[in-house]
Backbone of each chain as nested JSON, in Angstrom:
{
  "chains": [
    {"id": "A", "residues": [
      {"number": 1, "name": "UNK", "atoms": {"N": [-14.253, 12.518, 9.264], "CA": [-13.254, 11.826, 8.457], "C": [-12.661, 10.716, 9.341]}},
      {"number": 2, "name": "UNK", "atoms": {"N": [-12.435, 9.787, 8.855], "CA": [-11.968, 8.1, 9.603], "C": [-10.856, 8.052, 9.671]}},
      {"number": 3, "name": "UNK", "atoms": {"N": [-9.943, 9.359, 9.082], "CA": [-8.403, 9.558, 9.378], "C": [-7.72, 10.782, 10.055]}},
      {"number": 4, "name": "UNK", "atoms": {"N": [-6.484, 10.491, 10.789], "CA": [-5.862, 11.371, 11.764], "C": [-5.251, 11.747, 10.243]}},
      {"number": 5, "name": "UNK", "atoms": {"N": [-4.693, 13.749, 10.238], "CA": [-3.579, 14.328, 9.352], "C": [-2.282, 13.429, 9.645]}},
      {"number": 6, "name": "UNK", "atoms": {"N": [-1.942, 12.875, 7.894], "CA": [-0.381, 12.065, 8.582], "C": [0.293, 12.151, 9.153]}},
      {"number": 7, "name": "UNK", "atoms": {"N": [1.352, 13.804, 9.026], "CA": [1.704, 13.716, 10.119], "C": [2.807, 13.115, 10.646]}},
      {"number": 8, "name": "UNK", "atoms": {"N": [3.328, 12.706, 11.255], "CA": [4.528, 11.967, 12.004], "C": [3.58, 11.245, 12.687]}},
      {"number": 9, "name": "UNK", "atoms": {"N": [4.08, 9.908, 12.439], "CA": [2.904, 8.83, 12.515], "C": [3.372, 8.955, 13.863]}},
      {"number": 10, "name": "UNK", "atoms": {"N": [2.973, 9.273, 15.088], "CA": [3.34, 8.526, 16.463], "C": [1.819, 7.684, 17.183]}},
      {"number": 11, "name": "UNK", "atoms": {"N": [0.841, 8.059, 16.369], "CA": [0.07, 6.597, 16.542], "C": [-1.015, 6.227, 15.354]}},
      {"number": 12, "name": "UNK", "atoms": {"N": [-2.019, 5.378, 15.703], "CA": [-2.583, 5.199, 14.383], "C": [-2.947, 6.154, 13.784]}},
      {"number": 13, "name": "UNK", "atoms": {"N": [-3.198, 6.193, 12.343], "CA": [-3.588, 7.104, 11.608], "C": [-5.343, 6.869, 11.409]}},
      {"number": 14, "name": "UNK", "atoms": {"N": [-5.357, 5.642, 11.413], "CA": [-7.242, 5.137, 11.246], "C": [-7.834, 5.114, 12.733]}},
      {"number": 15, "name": "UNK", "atoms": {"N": [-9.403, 5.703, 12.529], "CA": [-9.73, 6.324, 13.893], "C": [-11.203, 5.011, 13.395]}},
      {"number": 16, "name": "UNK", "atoms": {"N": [-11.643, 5.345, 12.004], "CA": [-12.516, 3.999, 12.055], "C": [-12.501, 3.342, 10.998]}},
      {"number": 17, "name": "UNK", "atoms": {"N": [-12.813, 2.293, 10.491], "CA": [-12.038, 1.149, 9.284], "C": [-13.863, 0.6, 8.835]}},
      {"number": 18, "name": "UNK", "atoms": {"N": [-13.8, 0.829, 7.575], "CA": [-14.827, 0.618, 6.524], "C": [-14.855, -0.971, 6.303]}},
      {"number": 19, "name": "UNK", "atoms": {"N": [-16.163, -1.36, 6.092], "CA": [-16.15, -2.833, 5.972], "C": [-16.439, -2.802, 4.356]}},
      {"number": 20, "name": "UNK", "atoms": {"N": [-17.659, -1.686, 4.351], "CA": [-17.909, -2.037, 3.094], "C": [-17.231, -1.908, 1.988]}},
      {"number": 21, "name": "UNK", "atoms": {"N": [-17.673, -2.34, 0.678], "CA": [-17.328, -2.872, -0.033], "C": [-16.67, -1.719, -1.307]}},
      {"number": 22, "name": "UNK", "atoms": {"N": [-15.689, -1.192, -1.268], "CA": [-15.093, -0.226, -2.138], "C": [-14.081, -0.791, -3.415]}},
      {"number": 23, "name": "UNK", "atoms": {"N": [-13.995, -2.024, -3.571], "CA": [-13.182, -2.172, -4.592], "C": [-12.856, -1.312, -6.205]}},
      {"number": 24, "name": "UNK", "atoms": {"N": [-14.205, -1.462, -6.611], "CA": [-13.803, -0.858, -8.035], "C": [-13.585, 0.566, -8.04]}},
      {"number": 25, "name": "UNK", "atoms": {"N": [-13.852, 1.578, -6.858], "CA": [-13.172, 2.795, -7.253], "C": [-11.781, 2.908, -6.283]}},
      {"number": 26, "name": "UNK", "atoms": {"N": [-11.207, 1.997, -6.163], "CA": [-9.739, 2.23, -5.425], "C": [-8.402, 2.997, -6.1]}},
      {"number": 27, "name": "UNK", "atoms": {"N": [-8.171, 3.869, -5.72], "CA": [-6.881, 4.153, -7.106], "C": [-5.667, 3.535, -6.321]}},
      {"number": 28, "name": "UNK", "atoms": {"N": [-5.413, 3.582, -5.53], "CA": [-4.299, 2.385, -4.837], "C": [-4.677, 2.568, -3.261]}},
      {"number": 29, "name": "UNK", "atoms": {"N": [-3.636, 1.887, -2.427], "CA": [-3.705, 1.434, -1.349], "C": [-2.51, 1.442, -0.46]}},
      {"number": 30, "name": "UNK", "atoms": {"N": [-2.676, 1.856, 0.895], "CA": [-1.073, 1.729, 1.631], "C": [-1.498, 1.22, 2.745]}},
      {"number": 31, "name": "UNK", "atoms": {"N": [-0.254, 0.218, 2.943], "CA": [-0.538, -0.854, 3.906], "C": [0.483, -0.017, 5.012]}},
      {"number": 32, "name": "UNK", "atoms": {"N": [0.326, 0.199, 6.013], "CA": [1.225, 0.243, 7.295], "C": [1.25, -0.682, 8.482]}},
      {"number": 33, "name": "UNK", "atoms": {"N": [2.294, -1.473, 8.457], "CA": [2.11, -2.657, 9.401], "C": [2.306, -2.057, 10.607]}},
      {"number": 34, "name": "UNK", "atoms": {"N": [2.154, -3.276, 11.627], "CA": [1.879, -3.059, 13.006], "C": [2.728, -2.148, 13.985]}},
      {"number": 35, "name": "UNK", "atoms": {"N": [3.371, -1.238, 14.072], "CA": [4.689, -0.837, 14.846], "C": [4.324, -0.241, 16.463]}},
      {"number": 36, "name": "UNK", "atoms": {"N": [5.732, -0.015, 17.033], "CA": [5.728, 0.845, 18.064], "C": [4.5, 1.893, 17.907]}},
      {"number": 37, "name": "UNK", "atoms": {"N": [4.82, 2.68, 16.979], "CA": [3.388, 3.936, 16.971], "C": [1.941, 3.359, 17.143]}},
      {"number": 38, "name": "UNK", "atoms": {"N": [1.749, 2.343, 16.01], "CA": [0.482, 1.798, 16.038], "C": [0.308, 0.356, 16.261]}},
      {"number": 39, "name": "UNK", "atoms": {"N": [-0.527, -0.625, 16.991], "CA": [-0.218, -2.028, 17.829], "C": [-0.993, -2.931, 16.548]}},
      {"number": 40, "name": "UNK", "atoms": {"N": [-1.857, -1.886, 15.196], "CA": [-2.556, -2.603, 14.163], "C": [-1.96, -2.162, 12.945]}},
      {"number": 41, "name": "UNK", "atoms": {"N": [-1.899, -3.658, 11.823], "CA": [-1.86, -2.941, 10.567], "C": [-2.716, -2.008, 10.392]}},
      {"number": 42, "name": "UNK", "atoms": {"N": [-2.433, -1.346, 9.743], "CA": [-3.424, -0.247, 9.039], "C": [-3.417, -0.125, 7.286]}},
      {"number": 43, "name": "UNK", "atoms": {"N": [-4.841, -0.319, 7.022], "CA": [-4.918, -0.235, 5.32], "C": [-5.676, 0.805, 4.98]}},
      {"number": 44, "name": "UNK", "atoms": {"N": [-5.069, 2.1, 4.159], "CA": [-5.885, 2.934, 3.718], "C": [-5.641, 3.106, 2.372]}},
      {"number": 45, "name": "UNK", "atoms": {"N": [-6.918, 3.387, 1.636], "CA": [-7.319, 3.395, 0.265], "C": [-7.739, 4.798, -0.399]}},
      {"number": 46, "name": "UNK", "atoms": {"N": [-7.001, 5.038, -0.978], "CA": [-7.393, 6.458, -2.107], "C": [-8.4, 6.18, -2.854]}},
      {"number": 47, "name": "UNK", "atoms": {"N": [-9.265, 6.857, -2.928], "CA": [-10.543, 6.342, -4.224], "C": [-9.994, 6.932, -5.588]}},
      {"number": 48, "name": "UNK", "atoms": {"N": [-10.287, 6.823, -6.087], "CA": [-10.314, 7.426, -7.678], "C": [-11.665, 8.773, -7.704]}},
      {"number": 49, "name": "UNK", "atoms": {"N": [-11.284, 9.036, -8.445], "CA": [-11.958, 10.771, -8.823], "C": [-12.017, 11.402, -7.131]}},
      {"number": 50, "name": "UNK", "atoms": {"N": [-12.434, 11.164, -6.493], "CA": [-12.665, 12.2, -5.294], "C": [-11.3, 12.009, -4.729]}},
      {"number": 51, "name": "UNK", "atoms": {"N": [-10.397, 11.392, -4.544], "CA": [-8.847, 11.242, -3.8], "C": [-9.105, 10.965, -2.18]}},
      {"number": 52, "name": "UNK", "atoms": {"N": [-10.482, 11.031, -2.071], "CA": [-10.541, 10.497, -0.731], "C": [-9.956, 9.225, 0.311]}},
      {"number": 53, "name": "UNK", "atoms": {"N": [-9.251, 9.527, 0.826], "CA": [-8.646, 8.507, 2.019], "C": [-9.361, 7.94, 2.877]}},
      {"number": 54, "name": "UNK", "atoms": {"N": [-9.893, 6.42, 2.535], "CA": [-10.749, 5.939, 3.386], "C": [-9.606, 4.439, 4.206]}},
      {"number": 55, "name": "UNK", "atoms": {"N": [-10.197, 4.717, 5.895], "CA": [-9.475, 3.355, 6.289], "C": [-10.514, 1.958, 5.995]}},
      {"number": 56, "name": "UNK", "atoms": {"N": [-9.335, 0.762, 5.456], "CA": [-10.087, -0.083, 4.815], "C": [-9.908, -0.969, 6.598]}},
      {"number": 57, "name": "UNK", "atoms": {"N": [-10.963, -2.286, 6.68], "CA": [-10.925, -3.184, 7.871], "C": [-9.712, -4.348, 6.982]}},
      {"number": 58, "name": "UNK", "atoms": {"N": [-8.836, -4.524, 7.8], "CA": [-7.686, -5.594, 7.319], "C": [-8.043, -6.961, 7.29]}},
      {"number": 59, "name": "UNK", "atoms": {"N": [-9.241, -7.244, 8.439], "CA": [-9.965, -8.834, 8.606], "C": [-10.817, -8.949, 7.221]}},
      {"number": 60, "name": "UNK", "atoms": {"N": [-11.48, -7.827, 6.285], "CA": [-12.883, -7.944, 5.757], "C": [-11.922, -8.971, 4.065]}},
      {"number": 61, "name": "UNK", "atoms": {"N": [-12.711, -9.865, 3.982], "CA": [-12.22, -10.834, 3.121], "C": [-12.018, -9.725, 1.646]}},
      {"number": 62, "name": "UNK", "atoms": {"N": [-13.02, -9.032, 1.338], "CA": [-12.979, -8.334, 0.225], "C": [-11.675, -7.831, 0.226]}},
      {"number": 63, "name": "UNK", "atoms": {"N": [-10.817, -7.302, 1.329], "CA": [-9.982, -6.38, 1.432], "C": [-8.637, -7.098, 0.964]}},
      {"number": 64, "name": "UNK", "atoms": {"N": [-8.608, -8.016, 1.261], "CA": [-7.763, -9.399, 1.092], "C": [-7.681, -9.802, -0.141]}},
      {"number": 65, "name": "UNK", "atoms": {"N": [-8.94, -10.171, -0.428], "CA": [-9.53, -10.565, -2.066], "C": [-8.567, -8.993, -3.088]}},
      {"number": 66, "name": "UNK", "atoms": {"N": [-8.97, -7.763, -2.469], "CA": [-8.785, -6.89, -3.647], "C": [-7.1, -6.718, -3.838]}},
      {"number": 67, "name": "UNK", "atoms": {"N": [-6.714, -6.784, -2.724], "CA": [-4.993, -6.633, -2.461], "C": [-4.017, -7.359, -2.984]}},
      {"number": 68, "name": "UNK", "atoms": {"N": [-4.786, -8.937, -3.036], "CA": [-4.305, -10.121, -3.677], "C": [-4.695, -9.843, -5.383]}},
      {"number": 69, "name": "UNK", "atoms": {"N": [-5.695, -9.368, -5.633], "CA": [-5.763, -9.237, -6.744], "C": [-4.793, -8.099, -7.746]}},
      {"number": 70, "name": "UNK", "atoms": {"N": [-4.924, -6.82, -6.908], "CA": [-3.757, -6.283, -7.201], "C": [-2.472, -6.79, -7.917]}},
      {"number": 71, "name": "UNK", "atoms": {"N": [-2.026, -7.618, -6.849], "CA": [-0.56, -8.059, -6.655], "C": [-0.606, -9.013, -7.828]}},
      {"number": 72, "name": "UNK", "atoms": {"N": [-1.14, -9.784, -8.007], "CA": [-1.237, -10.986, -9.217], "C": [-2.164, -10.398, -10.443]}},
      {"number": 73, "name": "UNK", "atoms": {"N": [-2.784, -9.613, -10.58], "CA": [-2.589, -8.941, -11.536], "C": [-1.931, -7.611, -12.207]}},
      {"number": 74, "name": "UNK", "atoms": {"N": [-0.832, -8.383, -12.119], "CA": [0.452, -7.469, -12.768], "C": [0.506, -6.779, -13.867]}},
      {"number": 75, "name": "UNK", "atoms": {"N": [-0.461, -7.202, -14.789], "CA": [-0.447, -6.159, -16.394], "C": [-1.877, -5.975, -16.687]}},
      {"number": 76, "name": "UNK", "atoms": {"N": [-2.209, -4.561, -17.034], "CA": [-3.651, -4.616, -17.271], "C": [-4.076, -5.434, -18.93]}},
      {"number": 77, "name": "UNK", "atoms": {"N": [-4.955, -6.019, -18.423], "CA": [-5.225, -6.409, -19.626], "C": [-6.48, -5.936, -20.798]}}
    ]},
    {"id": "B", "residues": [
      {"number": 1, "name": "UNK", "atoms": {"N": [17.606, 8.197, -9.093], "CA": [16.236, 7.475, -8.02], "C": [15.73, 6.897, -9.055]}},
      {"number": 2, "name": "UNK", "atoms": {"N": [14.871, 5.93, -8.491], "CA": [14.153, 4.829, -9.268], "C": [12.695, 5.516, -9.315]}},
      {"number": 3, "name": "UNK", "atoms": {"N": [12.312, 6.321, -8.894], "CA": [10.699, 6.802, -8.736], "C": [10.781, 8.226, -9.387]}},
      {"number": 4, "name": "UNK", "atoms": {"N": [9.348, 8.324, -10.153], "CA": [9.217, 9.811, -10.728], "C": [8.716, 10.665, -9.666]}},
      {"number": 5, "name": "UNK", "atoms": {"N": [8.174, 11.6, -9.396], "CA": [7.929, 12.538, -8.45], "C": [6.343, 12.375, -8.755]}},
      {"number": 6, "name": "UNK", "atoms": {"N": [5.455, 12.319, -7.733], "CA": [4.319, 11.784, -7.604], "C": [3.925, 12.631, -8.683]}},
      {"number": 7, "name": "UNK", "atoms": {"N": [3.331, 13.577, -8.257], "CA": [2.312, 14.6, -9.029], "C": [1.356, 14.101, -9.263]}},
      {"number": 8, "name": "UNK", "atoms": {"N": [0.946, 14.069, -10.799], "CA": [-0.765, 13.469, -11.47], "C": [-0.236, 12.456, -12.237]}},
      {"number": 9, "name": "UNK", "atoms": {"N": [-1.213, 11.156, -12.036], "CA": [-0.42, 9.837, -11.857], "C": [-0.483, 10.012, -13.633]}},
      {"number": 10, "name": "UNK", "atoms": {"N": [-0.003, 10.649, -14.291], "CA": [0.028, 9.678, -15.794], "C": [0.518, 9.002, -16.51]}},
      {"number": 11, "name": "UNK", "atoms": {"N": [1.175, 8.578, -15.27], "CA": [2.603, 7.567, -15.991], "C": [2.908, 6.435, -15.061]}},
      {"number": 12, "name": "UNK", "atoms": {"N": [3.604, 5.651, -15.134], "CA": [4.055, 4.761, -14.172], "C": [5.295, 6.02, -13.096]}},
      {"number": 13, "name": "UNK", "atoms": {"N": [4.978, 5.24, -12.046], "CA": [5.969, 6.011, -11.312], "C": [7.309, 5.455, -11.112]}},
      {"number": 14, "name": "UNK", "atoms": {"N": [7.307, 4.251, -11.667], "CA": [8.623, 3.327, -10.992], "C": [9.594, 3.021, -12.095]}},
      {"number": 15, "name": "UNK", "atoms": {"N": [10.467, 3.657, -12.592], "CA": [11.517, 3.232, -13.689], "C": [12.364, 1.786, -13.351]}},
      {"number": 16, "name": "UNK", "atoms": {"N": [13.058, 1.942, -11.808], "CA": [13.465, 0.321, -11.96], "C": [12.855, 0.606, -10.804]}},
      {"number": 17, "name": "UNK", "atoms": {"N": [12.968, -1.633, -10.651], "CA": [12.605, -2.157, -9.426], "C": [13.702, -2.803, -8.99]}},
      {"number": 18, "name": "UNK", "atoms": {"N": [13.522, -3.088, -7.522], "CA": [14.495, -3.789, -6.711], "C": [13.531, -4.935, -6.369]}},
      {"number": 19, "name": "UNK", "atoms": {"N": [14.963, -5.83, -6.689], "CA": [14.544, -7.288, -6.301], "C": [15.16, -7.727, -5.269]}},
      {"number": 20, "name": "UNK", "atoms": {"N": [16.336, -6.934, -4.407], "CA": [16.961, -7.03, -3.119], "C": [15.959, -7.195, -1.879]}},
      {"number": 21, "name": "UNK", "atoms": {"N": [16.034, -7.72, -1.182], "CA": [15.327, -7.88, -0.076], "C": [15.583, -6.821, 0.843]}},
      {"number": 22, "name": "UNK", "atoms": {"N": [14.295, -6.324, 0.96], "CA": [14.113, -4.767, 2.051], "C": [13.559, -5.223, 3.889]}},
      {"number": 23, "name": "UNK", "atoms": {"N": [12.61, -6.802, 3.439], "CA": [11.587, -6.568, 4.366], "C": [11.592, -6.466, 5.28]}},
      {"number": 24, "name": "UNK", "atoms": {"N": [12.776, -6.391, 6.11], "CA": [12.611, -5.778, 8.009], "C": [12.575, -3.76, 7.796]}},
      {"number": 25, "name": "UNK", "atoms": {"N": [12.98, -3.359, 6.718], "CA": [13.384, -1.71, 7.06], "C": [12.328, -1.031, 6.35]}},
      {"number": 26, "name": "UNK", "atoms": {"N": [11.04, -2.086, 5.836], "CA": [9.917, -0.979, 5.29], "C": [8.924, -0.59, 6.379]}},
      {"number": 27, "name": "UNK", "atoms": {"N": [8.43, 0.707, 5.863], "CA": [7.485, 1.605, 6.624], "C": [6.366, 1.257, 6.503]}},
      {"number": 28, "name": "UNK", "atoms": {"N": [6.317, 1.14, 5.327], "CA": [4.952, 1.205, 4.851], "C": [4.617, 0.946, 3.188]}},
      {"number": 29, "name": "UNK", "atoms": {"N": [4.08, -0.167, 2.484], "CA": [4.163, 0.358, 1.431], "C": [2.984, 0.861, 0.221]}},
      {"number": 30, "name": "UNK", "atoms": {"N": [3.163, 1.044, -0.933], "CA": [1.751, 1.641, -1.192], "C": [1.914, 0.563, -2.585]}},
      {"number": 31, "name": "UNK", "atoms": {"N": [0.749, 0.439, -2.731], "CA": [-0.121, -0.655, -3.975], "C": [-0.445, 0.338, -4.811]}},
      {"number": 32, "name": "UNK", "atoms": {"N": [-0.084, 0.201, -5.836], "CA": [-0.777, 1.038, -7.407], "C": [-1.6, 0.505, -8.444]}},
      {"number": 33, "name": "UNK", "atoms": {"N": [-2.816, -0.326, -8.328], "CA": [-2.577, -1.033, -9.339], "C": [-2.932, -0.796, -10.827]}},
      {"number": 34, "name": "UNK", "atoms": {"N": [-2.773, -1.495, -11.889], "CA": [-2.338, -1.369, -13.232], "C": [-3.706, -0.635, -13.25]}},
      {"number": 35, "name": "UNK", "atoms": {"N": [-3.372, 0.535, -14.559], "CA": [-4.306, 1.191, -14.815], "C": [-4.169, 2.099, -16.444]}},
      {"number": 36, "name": "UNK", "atoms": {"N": [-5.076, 2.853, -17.014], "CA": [-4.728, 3.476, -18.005], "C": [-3.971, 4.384, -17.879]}},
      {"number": 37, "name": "UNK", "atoms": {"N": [-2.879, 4.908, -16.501], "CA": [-1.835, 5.385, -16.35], "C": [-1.204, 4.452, -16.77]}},
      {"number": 38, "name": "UNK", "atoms": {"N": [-0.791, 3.739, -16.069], "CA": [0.209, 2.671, -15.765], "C": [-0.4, 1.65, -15.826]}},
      {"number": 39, "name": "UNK", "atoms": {"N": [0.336, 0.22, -16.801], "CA": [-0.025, -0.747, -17.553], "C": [0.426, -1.705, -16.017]}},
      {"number": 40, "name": "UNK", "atoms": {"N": [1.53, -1.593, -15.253], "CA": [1.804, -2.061, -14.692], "C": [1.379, -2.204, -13.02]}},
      {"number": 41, "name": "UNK", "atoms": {"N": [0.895, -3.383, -12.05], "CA": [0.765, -2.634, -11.061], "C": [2.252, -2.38, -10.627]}},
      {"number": 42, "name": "UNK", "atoms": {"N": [1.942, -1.378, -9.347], "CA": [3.33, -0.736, -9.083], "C": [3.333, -1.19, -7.443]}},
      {"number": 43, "name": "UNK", "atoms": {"N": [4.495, -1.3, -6.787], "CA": [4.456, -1.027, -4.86], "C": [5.492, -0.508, -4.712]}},
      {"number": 44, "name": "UNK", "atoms": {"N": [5.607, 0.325, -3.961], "CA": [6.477, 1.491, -3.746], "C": [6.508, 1.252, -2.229]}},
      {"number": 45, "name": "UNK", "atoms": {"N": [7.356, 1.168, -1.442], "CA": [8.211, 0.834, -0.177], "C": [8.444, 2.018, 0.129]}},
      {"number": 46, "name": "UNK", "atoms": {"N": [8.165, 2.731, 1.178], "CA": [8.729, 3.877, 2.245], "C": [9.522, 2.889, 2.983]}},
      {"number": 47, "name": "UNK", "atoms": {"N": [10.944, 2.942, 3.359], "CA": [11.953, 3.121, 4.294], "C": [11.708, 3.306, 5.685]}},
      {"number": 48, "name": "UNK", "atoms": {"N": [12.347, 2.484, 6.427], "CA": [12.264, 3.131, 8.077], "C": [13.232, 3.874, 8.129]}},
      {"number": 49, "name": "UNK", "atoms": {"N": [13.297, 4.982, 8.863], "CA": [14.511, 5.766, 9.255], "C": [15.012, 6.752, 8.041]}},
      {"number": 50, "name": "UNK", "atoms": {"N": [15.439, 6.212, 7.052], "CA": [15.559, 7.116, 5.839], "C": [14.195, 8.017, 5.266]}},
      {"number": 51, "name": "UNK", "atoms": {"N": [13.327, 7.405, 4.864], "CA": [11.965, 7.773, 4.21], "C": [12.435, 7.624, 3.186]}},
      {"number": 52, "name": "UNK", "atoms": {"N": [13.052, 7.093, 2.774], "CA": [13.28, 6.866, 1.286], "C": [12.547, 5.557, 0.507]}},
      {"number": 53, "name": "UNK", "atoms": {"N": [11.847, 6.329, -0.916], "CA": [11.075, 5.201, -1.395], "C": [11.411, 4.634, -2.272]}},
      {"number": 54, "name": "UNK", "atoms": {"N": [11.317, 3.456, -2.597], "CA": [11.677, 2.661, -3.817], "C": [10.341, 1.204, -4.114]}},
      {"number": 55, "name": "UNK", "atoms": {"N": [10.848, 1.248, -5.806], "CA": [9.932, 0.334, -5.945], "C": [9.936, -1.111, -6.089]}},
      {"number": 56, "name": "UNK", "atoms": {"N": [9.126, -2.102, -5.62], "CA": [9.371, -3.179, -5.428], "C": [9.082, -3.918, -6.79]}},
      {"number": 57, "name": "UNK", "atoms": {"N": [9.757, -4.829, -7.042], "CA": [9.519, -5.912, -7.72], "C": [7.732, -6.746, -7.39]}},
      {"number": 58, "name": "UNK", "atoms": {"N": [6.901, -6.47, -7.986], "CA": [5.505, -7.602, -7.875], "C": [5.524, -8.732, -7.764]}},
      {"number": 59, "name": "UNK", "atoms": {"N": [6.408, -9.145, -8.986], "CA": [6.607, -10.657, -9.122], "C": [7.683, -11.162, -7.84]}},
      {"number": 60, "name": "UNK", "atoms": {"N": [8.611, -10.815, -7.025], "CA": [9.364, -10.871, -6.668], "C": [8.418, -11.82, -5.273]}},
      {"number": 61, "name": "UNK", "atoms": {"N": [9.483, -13.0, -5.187], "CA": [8.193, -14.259, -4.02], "C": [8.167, -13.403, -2.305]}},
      {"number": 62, "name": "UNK", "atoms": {"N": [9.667, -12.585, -2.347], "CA": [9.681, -12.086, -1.024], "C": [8.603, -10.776, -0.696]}},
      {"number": 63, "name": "UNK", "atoms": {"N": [8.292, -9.866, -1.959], "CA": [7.579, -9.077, -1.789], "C": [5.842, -9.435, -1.61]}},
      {"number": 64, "name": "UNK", "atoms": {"N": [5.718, -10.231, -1.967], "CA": [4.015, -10.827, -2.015], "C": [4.178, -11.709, -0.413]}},
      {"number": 65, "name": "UNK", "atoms": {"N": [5.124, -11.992, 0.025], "CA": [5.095, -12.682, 1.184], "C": [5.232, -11.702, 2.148]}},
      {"number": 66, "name": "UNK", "atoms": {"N": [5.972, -10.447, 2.185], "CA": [6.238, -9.451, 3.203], "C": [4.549, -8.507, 3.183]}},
      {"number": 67, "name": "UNK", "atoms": {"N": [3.986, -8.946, 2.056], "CA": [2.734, -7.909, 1.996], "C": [1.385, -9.127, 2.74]}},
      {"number": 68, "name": "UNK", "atoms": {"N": [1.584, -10.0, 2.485], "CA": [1.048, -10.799, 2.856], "C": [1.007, -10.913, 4.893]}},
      {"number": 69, "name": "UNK", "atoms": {"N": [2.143, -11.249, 5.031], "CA": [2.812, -10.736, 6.646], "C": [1.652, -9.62, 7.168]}},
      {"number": 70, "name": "UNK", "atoms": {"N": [2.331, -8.76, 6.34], "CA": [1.721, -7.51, 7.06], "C": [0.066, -7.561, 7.148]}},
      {"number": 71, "name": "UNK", "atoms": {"N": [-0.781, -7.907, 6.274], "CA": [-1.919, -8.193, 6.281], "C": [-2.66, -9.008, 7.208]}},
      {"number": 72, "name": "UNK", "atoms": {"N": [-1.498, -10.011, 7.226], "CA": [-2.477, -11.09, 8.306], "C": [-1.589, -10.862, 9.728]}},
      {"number": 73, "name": "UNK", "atoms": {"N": [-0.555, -10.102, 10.07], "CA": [0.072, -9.66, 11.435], "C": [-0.594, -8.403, 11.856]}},
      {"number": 74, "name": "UNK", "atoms": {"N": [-1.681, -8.599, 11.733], "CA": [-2.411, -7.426, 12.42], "C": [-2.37, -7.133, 13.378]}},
      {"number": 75, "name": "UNK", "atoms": {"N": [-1.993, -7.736, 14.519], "CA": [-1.778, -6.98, 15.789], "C": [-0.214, -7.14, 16.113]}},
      {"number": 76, "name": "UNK", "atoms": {"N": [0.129, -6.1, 16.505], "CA": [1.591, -5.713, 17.202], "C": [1.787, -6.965, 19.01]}},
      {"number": 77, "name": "UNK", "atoms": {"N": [2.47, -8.292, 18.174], "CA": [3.096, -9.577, 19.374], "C": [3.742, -8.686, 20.506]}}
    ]}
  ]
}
């Protein structure tokens, strides 16, 4: 598994960060920015049906692309 | 409180949003987006120090800019 138990975050929680391409089964996403505990954002993604916690890569454009899309699409249509 | 209690997502979780500016005291926050739960996407803000969560405004210019931050401040200056 590519994640530490949450836990009391005292350092990163992502041990390795997925490039590929997971958008359409995401059920949401939590961003944890850079802190004392951890020196990297960290983005991890819940899938849909399995609830699996995968760490997403914060550089990979898709990841960017899907987050932004999120955010600006505000109402399902 | 402004948030329902997680459980099984079949609803929106966020009754109101805050449009107050949080962005130095968040933890972490989580992306929901719109779905046949919830029509709306949702971001929900964990708290530093409190753990207390609340939900953000989408449309709101400071919240898409503090998520934005965090995305591209990937490494801890």
């Amino acid at each position: 598994m590519s994640l530490r138990s949450p836990g009391v975050a005292m350092h990163c929680r992502c041990i390795q960060k997925e490039s590929r391409f997971f958008g359409r089964s995401i059920e949401k996403v939590e961003i944890i920015p850079a802190s004392s505990h951890c020196e990297e954002t960290e983005i991890i993604a819940t899938l849909k049906k399995s609830g699996v916690e995968i760490c997403l890569n914060p550089e990979a454009p898709w990841v960017k692309k899907v987050i932004q899309m999120m955010m600006s699409n505000n109402k399902r249509r």
